[in-house]
C-alpha angles and dihedrals in degrees: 000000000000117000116242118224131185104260114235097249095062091050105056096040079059092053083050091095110108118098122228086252096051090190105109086273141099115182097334090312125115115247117176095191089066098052117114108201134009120226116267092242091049086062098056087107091056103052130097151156117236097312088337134118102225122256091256092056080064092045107060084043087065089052096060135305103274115018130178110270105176160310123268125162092357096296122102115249105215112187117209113206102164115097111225089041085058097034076060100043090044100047086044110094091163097063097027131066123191089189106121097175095105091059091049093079122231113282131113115287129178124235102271087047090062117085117247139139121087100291097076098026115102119196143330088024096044088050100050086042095054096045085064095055090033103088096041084068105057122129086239084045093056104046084081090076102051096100095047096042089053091040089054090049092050087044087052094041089051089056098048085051093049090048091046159153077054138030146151105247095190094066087028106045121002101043093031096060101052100038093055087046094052095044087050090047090054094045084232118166113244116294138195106264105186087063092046085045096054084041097056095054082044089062102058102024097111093179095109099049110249106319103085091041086057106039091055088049095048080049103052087039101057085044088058100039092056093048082059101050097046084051089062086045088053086240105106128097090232127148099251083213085047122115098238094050090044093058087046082054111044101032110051091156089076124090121239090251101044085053094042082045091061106037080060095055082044097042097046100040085050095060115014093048099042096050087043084054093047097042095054101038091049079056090054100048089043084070089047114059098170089056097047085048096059094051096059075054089069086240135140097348096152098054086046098055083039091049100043086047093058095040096037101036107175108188108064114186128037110230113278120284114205117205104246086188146007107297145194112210103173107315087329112108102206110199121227107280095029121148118231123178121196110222096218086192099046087050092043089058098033095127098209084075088076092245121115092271099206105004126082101233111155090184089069108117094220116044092175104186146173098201085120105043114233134228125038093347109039103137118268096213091067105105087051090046087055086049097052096045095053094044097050106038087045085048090048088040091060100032096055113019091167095052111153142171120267100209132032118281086249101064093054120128119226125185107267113225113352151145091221107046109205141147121263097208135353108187112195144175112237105197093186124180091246086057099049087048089057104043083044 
């Protein structure tokens, strides 16, 4: 099967995003995709240390739940760290809007430019859109994958053996598995996945304001609209029992980019989210060698991955609410208009919820956690992340017991600036059973 790659026109009509001005305005009109750079105080969620929240991300949490963090396009920015006040903002659609269109100015923009998916679309739409995806995501739904989900760690595990002694898990392992799941679980035809790969960090690297983040959506999402419109053409290499072709199909009410728009919220958090969650949970087992024992003993799989969701947290904002109205959140008065953003990682470690807080401890009986959002918008991938995640840290776990890092903890290389906080790369020495036999 050939491998489809995204033609360069469409690549570079998506990076076409920056306006003359460059300055974050277009004729007098804001315009966040043009911004350059974000303002230093405006990137306190997305710091850490190693796995880490930085010590200031606690901070402002002692100094209330939600604090003023900045100012950016004339609106104030609040940031909410306390768990049950963002359990609370993120589960209230009526107060809270996730629309950002009025923040994109007003010129022209092609189909993949314009927000869309679940993630920025506030009710009814959001809710029309999500019942279609809903029941695709079911736990019963989901037992259908198991076998294939097993045979592509094994797949994954075979080719790390093969590369070994050593290997960068990150590229190997925790990238590789859920990319090919989800690509399985699309029905999409094979695809390059260096470029998605590269796409996929492009999405969520801010550090280039919002002109990188924007230019790789509008990318991916051209790739997938038109996938969808050559299916209806009868034209696309799609998986007729895919999950992609069976929403074409049945649901012929749907536009091709609302459809396209979909398939990407369900395409990158499929992949993006998921390695970033292996990578740095591998990292964390890695310093705990009780805990990845226990798991090549087939034992306590679900209150690790439980465990490694609340204290890793990935993801690490939820996406922006916008005030729709004059709010109180705790004895902070936000103003119509207002910006919040939900620090998935501050309220993930927030310790009042009963959980360790800061320490990694997969015994606790509560491991209260955020990693998936909540409300409207929790996402709806959840149930197969925690699948993957079983299935392939238990599968690392058996194949190589006396997995190590490579290279010291210090020269590590962590994602600099990201909504999505990950590893680049995590080289380590697998040691396996089948190895030692062979060097014996």
């Amino acid at each position: 099967m050939a491998t489809i790659r995204i033609p360069a026109s469409v690549r570079s009509a998506a990076l076409r995003l920056v306006t003359a001005r460059g300055d974050g305005g277009s004729g007098g009109t804001l315009d966040v995709s043009a911004i350059r750079h974000f303002p230093a105080r405006a990137r306190l969620p997305l710091l850490r240390n190693g796995v880490d929240p930085v010590p200031e991300l606690a901070a402002a949490r002692s100094r209330g739940d939600v604090v003023r963090l900045t100012r950016v396009l004339g609106l104030d920015v609040w940031l909410v760290t306390g768990h049950d006040l963002a359990r609370s903002v993120l589960a209230d659609g009526d107060s809270f809007s996730n629309d950002v269109r009025h923040l994109l100015g007003n010129r022209p923009r092609s189909a993949a430019e314009r927000v869309g998916g679940l993630g920025m679309t506030d009710a009814p739409d959001h809710t029309r859109l999500r019942r279609v995806l809903t029941p695709e995501f079911t736990r019963h739904r989901l037992a259908r994958l198991e076998d294939s989900l097993d045979r592509i760690v094994a797949d994954c595990l075979d080719d790390m053996d093969a590369r070994g002694p050593v290997v960068d898990l990150v590229e190997r392992f925790a990238f590789a598995v859920p990319f090919r799941v989800i690509c399985d679980l699309l029905g999409l035809p094979e695809v390059d996945r260096t470029e998605f790969r590269a796409l996929g960090s492009a999405r969520f690297d801010l550090r280039q304001g919002g002109q990188g983040t924007f230019g790789a959506a509008a990318t991916s999402r051209e790739f997938l609209i038109s996938l969808v419109a050559r299916h209806r053409q009868g034209t696309a290499d799609l998986d007729p029992d895919g999950l992609l072709a069976r929403i074409v199909d049945g649901h012929p009410e749907l536009s091709d980019v609302e459809i396209g728009g979909l398939a990407d919220g369900v395409f990158l958090g499929g992949y993006e989210t998921s390695a970033s969650m292996l990578a740095l949970g591998t990292l964390v087992l890695l310093r705990d060698p009780e805990t990845y024992a226990a798991l090549a003993q087939g034992g306590r799989a679900d209150g690790v991955v439980e465990e490694l969701l609340r204290y890793v947290c990935p993801v690490q904002a939820a996406f922006p609410r916008f005030a729709r109205r004059d709010v109180a959140l705790g004895d902070v008065r936000i103003a119509e208009g207002d910006l919040v953003l939900v620090s998935l990682t501050g309220a993930s470690r927030d310790p009042r919820t009963g959980a360790a807080g800061d320490e990694f401890d997969p015994t606790s009986p509560t491991s209260t956690h955020l990693a998936f959002g909540h409300g409207l918008h929790r996402c709806v991938g959840a149930e197969l992340a925690r699948m993957e995640l079983r299935a392939a840290l238990t599968g690392l776990a058996t194949r190589f017991p006396h997995l190590g890092l490579a290279v010291e903890m210090g020269s590590l290389s962590f994602t600099p600036l990201s909504a999505v906080y990950g590893l680049e790369s995590l080289p380590v020495r697998l040691d396996s059973r089948s190895q030692v036999a062979r060097s014996a």
